[in-house]
C-alpha positions in Angstrom: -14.3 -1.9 -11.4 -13.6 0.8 -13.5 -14.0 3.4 -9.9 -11.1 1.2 -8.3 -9.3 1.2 -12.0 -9.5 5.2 -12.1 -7.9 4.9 -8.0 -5.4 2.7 -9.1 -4.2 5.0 -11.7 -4.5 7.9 -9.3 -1.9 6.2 -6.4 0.4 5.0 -9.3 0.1 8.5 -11.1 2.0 9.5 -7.5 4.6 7.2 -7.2 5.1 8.8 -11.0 5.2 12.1 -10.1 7.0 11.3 -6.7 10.0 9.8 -8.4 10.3 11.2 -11.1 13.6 13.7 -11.5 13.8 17.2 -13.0 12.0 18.2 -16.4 13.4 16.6 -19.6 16.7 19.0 -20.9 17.3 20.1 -17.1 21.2 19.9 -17.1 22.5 17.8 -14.6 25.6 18.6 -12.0 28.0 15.6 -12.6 28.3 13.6 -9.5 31.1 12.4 -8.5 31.6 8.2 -8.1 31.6 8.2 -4.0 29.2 11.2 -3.9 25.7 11.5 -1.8 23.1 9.1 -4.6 20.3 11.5 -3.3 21.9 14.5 -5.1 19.8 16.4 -7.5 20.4 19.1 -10.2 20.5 22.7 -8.9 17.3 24.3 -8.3 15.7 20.9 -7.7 16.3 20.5 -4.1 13.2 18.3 -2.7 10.4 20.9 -2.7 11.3 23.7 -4.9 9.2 22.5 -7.9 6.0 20.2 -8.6 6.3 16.7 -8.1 7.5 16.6 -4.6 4.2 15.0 -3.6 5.9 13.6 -0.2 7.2 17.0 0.4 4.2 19.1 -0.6 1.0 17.0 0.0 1.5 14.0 2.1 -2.1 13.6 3.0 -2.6 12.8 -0.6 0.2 10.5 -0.9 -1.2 8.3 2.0 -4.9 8.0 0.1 -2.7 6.8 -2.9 -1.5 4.1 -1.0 -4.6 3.1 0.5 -6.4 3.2 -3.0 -4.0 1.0 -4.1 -4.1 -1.4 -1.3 -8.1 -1.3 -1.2 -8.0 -2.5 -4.8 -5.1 -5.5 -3.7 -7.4 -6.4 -1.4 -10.1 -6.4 -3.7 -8.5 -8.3 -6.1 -7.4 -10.5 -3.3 -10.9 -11.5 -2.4 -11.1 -14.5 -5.2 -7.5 -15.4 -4.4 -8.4 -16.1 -0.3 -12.1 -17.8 -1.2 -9.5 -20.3 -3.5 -7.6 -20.7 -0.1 -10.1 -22.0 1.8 -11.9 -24.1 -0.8 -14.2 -21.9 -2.6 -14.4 -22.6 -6.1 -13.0 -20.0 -8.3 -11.8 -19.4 -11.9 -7.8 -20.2 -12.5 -7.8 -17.9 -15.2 -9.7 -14.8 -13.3 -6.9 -16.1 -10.1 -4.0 -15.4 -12.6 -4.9 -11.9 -13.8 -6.0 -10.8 -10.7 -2.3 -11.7 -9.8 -0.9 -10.3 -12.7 -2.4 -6.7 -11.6 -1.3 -7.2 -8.3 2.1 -7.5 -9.1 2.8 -4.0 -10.4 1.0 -2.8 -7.9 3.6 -4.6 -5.3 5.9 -3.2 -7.3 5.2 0.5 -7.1 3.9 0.0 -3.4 7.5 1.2 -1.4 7.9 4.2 -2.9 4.7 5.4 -1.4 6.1 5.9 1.6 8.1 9.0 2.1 9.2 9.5 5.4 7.1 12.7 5.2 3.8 10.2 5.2 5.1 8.9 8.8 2.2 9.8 10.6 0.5 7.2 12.3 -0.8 8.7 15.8 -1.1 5.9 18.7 -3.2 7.9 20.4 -6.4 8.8 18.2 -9.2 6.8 17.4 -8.9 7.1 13.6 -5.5 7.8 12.7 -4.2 9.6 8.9 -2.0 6.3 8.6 -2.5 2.6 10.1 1.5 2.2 8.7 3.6 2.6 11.8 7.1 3.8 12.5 8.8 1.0 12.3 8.0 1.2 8.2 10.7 3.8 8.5 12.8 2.4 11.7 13.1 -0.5 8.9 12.8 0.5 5.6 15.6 -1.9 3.5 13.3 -4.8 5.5 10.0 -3.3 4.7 11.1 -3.7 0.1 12.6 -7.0 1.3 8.7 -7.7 2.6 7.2 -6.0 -0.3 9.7 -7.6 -3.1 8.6 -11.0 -1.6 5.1 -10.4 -2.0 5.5 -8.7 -5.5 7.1 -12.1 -6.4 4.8 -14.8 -4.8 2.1 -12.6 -7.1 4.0 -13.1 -10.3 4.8 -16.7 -9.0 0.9 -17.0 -8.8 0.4 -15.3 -12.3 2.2 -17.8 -14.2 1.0 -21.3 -11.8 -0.6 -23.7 -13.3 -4.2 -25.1 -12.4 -4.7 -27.7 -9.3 -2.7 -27.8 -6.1 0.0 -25.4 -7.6 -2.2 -22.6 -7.8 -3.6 -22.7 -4.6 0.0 -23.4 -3.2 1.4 -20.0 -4.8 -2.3 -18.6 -3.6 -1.5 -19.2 -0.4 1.9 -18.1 -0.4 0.6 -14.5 -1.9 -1.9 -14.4 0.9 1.3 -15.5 3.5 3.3 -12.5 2.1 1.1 -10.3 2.1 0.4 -11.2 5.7 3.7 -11.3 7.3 4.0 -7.7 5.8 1.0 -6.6 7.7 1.8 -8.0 11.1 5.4 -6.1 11.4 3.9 -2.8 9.6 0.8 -2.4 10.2 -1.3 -1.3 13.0 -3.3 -4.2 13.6 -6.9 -4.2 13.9 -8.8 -4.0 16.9 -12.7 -5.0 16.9 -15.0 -2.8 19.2 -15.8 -3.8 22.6 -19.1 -3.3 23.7 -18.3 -1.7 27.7 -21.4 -1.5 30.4 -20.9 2.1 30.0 -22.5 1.2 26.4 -25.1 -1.1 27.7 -26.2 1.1 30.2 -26.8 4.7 28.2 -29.5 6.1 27.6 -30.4 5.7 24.0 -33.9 7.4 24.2 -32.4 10.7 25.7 -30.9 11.7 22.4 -33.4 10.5 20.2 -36.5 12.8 19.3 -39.5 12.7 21.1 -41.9 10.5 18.7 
């Protein structure tokens, strides 16, 4: 636990450094009511100082997110046994919701449009998040508030049917956010091509 504590604090120690604005006592250009809400203070244009992880390492950014998502998942695991009728412990259910939450939370802005770079084509690509994150991003943190909420919904439920109920609607969210923005998963197929090579030719000689 304490290895996928240190990631967590890793991928959220990004989203910190990601969003945060120019140092403290940096004066500010005044900004007009109707003006562009991406303006920054001169000199701070995206990738002229540190902290514009998006902009600077994006490779980095994307193992953030997938530390963070390795340890929903992880925390996840007692929450989907509950599902299908495993017995589990309401208290450890509620916790592990309770972390997950923040984690929800912090999730969206981990997703610069810099990190858009899921490859169809290759076997093993930097990103299984696909375009349409990006092609969609007000209805990606409508996905990601929903789950964020069905987690604190699940934090505060009370033992018997309505836990598992807000269980199962954590594992749903969580779910429906995968199947429109994730690559899905595709199993290996074993091909007569497979079943027919040679094994022994590129093993050593005994």
């Amino acid at each position: 636990m304490q290895k996928g504590s240190t990631l967590v604090w890793v991928a959220l120690g990004v989203v910190a450094a990601s969003c945060s604005g120019p140092p403290p006592g940096t004066p500010l250009a005044p900004v007009a009511p109707n003006a562009d809400a991406a303006a920054v203070a001169p000199g701070s244009e995206p990738g002229s100082e540190p902290g514009w992880t998006g902009i600077t390492e994006p490779n980095e950014v994307i193992e953030a997110r997938r530390a963070l998502m390795t340890e929903v998942e992880t925390l996840m695991k007692p929450v989907d046994g509950f599902i299908v009728g495993e017995p589990a412990d309401a208290a450890t259910l509620r916790a592990n919701a309770a972390a997950i939450e923040p984690m929800l939370l912090a999730l969206p802005h981990l997703f610069p449009p810099t990190t858009n770079l899921f490859d169809p084509d290759a076997h093993d690509p930097p990103t299984t998040a696909l375009p349409t994150i990006w092609q969609r991003f007000p209805a990606f943190q409508t996905f990601a508030e929903s789950a964020e909420r069905a987690a604190a919904a699940l934090a505060m439920s009370e033992d018997g049917e309505p836990l598992r109920e807000a269980s199962a609607r954590l594992r749903a969210s969580c779910d429906a956010c995968h199947a429109a923005f994730m690559k899905p998963y595709t199993p290996p197929v074993v091909t007569e091509e497979d079943k027919e090579f040679d094994f022994e030719s590129v093993l050593p000689p005994q």
